[in-house]
C-alpha positions as CSV (number, residue, x, y, z in Angstrom):
1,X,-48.7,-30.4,-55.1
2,X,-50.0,-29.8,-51.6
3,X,-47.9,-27.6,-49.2
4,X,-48.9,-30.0,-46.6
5,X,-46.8,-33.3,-47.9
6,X,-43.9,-30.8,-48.4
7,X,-44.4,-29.4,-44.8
8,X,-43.9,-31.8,-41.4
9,X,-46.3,-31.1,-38.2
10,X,-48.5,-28.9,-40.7
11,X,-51.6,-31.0,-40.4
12,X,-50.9,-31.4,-36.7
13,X,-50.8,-27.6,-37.1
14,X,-54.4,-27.8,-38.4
15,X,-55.6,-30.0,-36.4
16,X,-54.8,-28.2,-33.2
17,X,-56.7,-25.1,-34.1
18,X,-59.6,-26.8,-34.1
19,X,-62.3,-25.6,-31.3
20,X,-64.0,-28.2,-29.3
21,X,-66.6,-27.6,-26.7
22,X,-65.3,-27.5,-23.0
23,X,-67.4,-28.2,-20.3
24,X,-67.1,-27.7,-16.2
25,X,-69.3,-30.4,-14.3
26,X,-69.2,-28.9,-10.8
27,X,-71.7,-31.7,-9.3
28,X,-74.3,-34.6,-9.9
29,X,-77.3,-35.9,-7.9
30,X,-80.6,-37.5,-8.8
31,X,-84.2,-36.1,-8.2
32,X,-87.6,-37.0,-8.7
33,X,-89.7,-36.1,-11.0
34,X,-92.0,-33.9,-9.5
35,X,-89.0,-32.2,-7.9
36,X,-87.9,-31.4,-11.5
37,X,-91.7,-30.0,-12.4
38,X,-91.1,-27.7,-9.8
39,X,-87.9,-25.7,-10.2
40,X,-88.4,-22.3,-11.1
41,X,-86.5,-19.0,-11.6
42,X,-84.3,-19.0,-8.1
43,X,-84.7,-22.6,-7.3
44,X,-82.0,-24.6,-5.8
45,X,-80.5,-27.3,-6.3
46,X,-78.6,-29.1,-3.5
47,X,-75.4,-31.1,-4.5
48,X,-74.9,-31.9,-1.1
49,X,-73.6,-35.7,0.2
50,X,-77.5,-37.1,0.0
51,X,-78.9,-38.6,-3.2
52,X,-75.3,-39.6,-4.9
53,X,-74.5,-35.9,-5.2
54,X,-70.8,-35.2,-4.7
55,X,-70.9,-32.0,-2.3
56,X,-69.5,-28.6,-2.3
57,X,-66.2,-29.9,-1.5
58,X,-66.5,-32.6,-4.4
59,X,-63.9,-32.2,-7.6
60,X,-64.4,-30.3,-10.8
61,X,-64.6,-32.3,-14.1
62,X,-63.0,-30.8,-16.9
63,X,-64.7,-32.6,-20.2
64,X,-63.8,-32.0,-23.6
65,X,-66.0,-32.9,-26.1
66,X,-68.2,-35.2,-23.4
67,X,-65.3,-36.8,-22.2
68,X,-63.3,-36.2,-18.8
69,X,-60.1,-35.3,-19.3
70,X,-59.5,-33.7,-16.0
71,X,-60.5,-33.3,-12.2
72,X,-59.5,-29.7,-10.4
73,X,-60.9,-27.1,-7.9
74,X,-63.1,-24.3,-8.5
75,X,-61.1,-21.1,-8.0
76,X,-61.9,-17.5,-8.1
77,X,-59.6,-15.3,-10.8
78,X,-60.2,-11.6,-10.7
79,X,-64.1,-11.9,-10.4
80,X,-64.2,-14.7,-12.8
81,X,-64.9,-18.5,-12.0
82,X,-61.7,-20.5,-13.3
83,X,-60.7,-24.2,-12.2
84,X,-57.2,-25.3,-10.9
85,X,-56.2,-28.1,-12.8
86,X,-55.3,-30.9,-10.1
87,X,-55.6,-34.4,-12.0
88,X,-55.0,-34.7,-16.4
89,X,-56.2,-38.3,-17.2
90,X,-53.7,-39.8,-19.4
91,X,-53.6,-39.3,-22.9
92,X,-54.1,-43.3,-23.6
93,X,-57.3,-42.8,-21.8
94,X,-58.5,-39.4,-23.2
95,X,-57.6,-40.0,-27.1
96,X,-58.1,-43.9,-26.7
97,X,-61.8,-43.6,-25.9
98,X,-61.3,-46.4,-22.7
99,X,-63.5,-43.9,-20.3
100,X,-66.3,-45.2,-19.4
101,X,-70.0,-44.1,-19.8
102,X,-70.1,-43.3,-16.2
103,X,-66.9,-41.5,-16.5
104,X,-67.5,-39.0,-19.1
105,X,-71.7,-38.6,-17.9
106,X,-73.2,-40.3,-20.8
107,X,-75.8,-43.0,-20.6
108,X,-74.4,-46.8,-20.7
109,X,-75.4,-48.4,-23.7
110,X,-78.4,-50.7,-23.5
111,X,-77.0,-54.1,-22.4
112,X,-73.7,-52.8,-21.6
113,X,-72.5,-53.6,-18.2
């Protein structure tokens, strides 16, 4: 007989040590192609207001497994780059899967509008 039937919250227990990949998405903004060619060691990138980018200013995503699951502000922690969490999305929307393409960065689904 398995120990987990005999055992409640053990397979929620299991469950939660599983890793998943977390992933900070500081800023977005569009460029051409031949900008793209171009970038090289020590090229920059400008998230500024133009082109749909956010700006430095903008929020920090906080996605978990490709999906938002919060918004914060970059912060500085003893020499290391952390993010204070300001917005969680609710659970419905984070387990529930009703993020959007746009929401979570992925591509919209051919004739899905």
């Amino acid at each position: 007989m398995s120990t987990a039937s005999t055992q409640p919250g053990s397979t929620l227990d299991v469950l939660l040590d599983i890793e998943l990949p977390v992933t900070l998405r500081f800023g977005r903004t569009q460029m051409l192609l031949r900008d793209v060619v171009e970038l090289g060691t020590g090229s920059v990138i400008d998230f500024g207001q133009g082109a749909g980018g956010q700006g430095a200013g903008g929020p920090v995503e906080v996605m978990v497994n490709g999906r938002v699951v919060a918004r914060g502000e970059a912060v500085m922690v003893q020499g290391n780059y952390g993010v204070r969490i300001a917005e969680i999305e609710s659970r419905r929307e984070v387990v529930g899967g009703t993020a959007t393409p746009a929401d979570s960065g992925a591509a919209p689904e051919p004739g899905a509008e």
